[in-house]
BAKOLFI-382423 format. One record per residue (C-alpha): residue number from 0; residue in one letter; x, y, z. Coordinates in nm, 2 decimals, decimal comma, padded with zeros to 4 digits. Layout:
<pts>
<pt drenkol="NUM" senu="A" px="X" py="Y" pz="Z"/>
...
</pts>
This chain:
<pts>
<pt drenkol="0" senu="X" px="01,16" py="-01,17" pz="-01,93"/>
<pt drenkol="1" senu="X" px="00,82" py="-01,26" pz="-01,76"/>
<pt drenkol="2" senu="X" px="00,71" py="-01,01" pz="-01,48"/>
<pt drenkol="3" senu="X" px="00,80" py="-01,30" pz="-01,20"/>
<pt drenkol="4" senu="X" px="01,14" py="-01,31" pz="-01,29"/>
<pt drenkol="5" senu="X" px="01,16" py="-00,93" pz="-01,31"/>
<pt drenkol="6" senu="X" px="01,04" py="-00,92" pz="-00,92"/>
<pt drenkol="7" senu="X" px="01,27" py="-01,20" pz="-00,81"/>
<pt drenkol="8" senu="X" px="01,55" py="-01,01" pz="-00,97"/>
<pt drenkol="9" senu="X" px="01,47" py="-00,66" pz="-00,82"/>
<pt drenkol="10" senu="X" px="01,42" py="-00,84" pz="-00,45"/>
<pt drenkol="11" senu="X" px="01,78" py="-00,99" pz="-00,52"/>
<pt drenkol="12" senu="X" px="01,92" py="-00,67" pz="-00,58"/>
<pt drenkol="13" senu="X" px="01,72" py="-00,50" pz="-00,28"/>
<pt drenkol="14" senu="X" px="01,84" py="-00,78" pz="-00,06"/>
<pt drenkol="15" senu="X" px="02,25" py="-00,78" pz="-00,20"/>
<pt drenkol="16" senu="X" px="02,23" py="-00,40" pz="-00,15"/>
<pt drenkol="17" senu="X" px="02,09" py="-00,39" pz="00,24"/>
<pt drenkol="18" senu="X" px="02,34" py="-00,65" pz="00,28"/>
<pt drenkol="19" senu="X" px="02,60" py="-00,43" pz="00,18"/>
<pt drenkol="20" senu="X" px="02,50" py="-00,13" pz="00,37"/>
<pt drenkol="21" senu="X" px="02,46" py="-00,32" pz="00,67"/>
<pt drenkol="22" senu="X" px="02,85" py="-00,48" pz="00,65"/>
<pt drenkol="23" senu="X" px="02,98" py="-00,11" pz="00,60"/>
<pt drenkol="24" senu="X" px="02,77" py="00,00" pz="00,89"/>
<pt drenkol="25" senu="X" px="02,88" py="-00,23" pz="01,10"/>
<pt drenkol="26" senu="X" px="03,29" py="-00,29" pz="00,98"/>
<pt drenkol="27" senu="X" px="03,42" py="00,07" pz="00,97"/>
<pt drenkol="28" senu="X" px="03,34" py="00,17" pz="01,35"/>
<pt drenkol="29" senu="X" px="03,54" py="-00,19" pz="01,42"/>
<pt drenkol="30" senu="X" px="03,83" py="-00,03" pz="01,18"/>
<pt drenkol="31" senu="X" px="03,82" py="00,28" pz="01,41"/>
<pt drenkol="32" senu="X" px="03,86" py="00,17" pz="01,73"/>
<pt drenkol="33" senu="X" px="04,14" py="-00,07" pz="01,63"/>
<pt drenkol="34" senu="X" px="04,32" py="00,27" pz="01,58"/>
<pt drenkol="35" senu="X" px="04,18" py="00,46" pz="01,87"/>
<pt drenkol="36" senu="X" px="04,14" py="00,21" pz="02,15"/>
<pt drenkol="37" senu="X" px="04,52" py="00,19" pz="02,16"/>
<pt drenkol="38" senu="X" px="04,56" py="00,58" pz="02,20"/>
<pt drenkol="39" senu="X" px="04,27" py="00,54" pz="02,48"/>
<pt drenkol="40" senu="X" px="04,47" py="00,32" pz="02,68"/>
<pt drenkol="41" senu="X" px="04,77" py="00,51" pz="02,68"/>
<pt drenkol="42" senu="X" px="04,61" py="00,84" pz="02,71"/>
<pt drenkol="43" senu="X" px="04,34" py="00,74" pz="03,00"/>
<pt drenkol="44" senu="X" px="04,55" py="00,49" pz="03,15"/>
<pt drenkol="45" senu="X" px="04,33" py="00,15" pz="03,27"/>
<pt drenkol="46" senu="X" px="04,11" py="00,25" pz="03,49"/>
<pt drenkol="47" senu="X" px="03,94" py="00,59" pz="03,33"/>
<pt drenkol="48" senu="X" px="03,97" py="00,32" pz="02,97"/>
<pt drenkol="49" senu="X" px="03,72" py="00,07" pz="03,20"/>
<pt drenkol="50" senu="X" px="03,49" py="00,30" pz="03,26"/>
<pt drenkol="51" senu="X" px="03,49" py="00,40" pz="02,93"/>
<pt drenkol="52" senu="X" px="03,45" py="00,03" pz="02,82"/>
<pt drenkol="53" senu="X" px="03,17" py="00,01" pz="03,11"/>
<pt drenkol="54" senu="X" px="03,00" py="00,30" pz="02,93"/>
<pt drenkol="55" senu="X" px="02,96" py="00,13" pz="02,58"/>
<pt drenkol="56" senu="X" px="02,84" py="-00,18" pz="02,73"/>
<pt drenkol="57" senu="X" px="02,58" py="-00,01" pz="02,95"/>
<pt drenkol="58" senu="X" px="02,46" py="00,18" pz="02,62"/>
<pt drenkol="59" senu="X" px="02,42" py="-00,11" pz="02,49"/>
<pt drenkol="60" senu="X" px="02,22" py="-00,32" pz="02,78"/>
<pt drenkol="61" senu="X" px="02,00" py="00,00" pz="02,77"/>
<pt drenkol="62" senu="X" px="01,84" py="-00,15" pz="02,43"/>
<pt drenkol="63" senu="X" px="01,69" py="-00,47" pz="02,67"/>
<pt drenkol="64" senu="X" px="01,43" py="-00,17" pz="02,79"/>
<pt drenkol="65" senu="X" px="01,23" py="-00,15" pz="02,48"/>
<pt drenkol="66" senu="X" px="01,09" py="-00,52" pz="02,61"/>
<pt drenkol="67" senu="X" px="01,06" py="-00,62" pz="02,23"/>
<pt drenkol="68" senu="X" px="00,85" py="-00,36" pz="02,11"/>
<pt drenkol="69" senu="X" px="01,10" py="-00,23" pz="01,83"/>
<pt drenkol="70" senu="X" px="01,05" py="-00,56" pz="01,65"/>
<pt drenkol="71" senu="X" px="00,68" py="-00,56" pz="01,74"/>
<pt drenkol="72" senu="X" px="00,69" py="-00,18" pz="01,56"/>
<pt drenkol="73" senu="X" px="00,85" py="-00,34" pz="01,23"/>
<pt drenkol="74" senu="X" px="00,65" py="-00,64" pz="01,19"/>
<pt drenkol="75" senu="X" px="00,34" py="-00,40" pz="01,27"/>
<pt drenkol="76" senu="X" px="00,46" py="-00,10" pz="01,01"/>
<pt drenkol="77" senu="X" px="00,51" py="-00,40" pz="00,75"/>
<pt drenkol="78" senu="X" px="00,21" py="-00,57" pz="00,78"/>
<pt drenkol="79" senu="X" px="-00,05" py="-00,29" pz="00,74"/>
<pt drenkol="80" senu="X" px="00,21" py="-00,08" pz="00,50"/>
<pt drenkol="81" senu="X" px="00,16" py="-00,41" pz="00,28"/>
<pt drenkol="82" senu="X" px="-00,24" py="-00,42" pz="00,36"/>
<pt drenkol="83" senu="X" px="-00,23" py="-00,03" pz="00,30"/>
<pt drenkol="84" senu="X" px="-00,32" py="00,06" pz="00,68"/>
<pt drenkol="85" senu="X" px="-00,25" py="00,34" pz="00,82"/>
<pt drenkol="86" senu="X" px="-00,03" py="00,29" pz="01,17"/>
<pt drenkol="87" senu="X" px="00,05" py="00,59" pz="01,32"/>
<pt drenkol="88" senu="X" px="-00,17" py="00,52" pz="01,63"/>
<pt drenkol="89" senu="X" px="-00,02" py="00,24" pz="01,73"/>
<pt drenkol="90" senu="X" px="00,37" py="00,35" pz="01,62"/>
<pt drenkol="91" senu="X" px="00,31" py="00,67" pz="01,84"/>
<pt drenkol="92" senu="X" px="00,15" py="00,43" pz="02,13"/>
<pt drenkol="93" senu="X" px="00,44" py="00,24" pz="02,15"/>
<pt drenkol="94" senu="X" px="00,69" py="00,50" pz="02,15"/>
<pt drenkol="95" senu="X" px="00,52" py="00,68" pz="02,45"/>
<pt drenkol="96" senu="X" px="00,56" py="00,38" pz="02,63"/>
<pt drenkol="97" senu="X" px="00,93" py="00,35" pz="02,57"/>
<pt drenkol="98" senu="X" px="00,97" py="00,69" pz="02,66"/>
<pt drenkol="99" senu="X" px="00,77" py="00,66" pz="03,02"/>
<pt drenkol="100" senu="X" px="00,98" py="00,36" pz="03,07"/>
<pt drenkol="101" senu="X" px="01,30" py="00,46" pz="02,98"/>
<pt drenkol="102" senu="X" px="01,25" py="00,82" pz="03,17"/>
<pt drenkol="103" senu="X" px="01,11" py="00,60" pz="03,48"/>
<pt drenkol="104" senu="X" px="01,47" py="00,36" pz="03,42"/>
<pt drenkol="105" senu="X" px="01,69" py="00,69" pz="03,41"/>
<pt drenkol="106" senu="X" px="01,51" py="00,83" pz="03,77"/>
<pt drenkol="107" senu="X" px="01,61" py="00,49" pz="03,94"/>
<pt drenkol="108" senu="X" px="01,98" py="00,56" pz="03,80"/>
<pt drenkol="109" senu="X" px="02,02" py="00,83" pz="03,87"/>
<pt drenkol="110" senu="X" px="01,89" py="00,81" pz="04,23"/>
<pt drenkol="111" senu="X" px="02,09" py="00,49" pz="04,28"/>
<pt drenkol="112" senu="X" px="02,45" py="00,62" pz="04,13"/>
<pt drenkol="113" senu="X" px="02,59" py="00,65" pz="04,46"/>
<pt drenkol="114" senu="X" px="02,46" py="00,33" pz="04,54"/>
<pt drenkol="115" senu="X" px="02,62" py="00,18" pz="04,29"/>
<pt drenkol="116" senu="X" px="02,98" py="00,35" pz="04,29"/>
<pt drenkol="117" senu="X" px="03,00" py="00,24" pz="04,64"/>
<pt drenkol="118" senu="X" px="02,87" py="-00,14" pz="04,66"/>
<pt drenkol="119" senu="X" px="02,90" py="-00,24" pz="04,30"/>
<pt drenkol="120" senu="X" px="03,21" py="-00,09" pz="04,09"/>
<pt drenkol="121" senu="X" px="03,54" py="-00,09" pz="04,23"/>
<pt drenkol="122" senu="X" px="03,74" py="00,24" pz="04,16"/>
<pt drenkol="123" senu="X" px="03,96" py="00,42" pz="04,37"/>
<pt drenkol="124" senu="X" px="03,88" py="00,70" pz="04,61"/>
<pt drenkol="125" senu="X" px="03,98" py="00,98" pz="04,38"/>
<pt drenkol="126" senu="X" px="03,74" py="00,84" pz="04,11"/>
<pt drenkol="127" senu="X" px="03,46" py="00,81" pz="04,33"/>
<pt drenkol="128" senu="X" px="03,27" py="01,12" pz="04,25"/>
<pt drenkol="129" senu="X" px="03,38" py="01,11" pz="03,87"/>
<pt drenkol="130" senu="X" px="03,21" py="00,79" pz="03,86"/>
<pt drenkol="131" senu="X" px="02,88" py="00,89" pz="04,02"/>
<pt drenkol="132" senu="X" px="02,84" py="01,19" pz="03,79"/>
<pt drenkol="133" senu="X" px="02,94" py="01,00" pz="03,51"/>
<pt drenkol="134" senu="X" px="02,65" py="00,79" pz="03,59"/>
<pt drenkol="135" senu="X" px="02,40" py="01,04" pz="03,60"/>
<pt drenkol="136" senu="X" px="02,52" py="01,21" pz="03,30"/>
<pt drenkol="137" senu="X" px="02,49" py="00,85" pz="03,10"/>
<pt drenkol="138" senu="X" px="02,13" py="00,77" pz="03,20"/>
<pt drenkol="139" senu="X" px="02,03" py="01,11" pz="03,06"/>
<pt drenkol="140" senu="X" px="02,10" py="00,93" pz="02,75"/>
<pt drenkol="141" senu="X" px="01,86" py="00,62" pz="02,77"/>
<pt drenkol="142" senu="X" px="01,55" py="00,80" pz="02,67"/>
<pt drenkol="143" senu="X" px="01,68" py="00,83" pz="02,36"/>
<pt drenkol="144" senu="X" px="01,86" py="00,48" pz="02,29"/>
<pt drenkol="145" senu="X" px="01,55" py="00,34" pz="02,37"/>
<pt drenkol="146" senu="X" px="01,32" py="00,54" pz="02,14"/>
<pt drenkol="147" senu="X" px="01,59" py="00,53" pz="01,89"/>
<pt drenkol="148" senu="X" px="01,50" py="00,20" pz="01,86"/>
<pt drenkol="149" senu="X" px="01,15" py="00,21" pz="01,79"/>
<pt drenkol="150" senu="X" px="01,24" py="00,50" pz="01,53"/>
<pt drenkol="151" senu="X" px="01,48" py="00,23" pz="01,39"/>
<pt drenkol="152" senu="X" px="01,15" py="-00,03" pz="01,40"/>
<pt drenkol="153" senu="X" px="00,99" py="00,19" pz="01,16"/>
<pt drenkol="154" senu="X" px="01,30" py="00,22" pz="00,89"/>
<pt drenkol="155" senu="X" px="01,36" py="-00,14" pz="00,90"/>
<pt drenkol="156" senu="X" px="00,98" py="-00,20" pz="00,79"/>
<pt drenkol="157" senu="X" px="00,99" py="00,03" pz="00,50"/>
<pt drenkol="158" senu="X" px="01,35" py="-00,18" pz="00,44"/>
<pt drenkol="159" senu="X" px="01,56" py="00,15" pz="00,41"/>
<pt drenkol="160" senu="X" px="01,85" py="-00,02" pz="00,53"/>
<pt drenkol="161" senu="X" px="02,06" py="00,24" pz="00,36"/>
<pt drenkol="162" senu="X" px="01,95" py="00,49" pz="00,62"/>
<pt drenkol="163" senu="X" px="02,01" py="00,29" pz="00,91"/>
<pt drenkol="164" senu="X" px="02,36" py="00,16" pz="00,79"/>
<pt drenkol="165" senu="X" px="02,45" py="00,51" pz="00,85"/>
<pt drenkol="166" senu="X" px="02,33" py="00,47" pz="01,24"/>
<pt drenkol="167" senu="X" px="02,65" py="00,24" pz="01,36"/>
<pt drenkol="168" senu="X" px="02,91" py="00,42" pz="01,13"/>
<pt drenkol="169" senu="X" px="02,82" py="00,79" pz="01,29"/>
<pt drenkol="170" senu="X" px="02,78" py="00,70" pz="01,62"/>
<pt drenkol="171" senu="X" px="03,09" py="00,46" pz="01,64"/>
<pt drenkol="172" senu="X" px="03,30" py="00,77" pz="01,53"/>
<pt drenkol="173" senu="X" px="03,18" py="00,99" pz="01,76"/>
<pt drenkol="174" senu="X" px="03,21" py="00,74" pz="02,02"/>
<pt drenkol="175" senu="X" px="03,59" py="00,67" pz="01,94"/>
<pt drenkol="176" senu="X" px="03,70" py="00,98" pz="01,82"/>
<pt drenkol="177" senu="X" px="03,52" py="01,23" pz="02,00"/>
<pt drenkol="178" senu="X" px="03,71" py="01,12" pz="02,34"/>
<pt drenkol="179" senu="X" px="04,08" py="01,08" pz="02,16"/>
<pt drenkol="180" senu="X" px="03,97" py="01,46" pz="02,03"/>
<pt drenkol="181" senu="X" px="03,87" py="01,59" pz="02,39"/>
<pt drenkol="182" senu="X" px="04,18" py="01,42" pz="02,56"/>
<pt drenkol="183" senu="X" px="04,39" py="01,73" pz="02,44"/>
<pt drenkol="184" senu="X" px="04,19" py="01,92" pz="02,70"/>
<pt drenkol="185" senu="X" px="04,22" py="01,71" pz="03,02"/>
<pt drenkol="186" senu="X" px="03,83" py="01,68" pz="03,02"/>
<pt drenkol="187" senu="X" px="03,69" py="01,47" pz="03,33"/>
<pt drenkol="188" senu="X" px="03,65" py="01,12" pz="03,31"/>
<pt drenkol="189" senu="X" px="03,22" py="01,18" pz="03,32"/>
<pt drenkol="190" senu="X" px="03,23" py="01,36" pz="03,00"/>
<pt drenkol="191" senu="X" px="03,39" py="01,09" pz="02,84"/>
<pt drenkol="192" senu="X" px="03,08" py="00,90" pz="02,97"/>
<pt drenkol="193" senu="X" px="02,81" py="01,13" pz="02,91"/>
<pt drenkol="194" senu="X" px="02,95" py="01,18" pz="02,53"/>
<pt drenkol="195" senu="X" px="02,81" py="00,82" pz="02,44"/>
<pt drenkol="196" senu="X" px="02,48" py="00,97" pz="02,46"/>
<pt drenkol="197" senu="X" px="02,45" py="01,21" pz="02,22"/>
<pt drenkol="198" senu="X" px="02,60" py="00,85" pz="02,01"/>
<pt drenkol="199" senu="X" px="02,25" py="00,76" pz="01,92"/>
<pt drenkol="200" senu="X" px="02,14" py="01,07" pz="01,77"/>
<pt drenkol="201" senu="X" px="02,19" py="00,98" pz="01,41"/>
<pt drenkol="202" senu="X" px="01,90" py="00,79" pz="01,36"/>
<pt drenkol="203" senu="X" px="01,67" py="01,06" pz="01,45"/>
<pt drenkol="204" senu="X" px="01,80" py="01,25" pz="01,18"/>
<pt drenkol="205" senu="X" px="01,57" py="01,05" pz="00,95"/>
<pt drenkol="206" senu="X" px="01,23" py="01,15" pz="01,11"/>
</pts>
């Protein structure tokens, strides 16, 4: 077998076996919360299970404040890991910008949860203050969704998709069954927010 066919062969297999990880990482939290979301509901009733539902989506929308620079980090880690660069300077560059940014994003939160309980979500009086602490105690948390993805930048340019398929799995069972686990102790609503924080943790456990 010539030397060209060898490479094409070991880039198939590469490519068959991020394909694979990814799937896993991103089908068994979906399994999960088809058995917990029904427990939720029940257990929470429907408005604490919004504002759970709220809380995944925010932690989610918090990813639009890396302004493209965790795809900028991959393609940059790529390039000069292929031309035999070194880029640490400009990795650690960009990830002290996400962190001013996202630290500057969780101040305006925090200042405006009030703000936002009262003119923007609609919950009942009894929720009110649950609500506003649950807001402050989820924008602790975007500091580090938001670097999470530039540490996630610099895996997907050395492809070690293996690592990050782990990422989605972890953090989608903590997310689901961390709250039906705490339920048994009539924990506040805000801790049910402020748990999807620690949710992103994972992928620092490769650096």
């Amino acid at each position: 077998m010539s030397l060209w066919l060898k490479i094409k062969e070991a880039g198939n297999h590469r490519l068959i076996n991020s394909l694979i990880w990814n799937f896993s990482g991103q089908i068994l939290p979906l399994l999960a919360a088809l058995i917990c979301i029904p427990i939720l509901v029940d257990q929470l009733g429907n408005e604490r299970f919004g504002f759970l539902a709220i809380a995944g989506v925010v932690i989610g929308y918090f990813s639009l404040f890396d302004f493209g620079l965790g795809r900028a980090i991959t393609f940059i880690v790529a390039k000069r890991s292929a031309e035999k660069q070194d880029s640490n300077k400009i990795v650690n560059t960009a990830l002290k910008f996400l962190l001013y940014i996202s630290c500057f994003v969780l101040i305006l939160f925090v200042l405006a949860s009030d703000l936002i309980v009262k003119n923007i979500l609609t919950v009942s009086v009894e929720l009110k203050d649950e609500a506003s602490t649950a807001i402050k105690v989820l924008s602790i948390g975007l500091p580090f969704v938001i670097l999470s993805i530039g540490l996630k930048g610099i895996l997907e340019a050395h492809q070690l998709f293996k690592k990050i398929s782990f990422e989605p799995f972890q953090t989608g069972y903590y997310f689901l069954f961390s709250r039906r686990y705490v339920l048994f102790y009539k924990v506040a609503c805000f801790y049910f927010w402020g748990a999807g924080i620690i949710r992103v943790g994972p992928i620092f456990n490769w650096f």
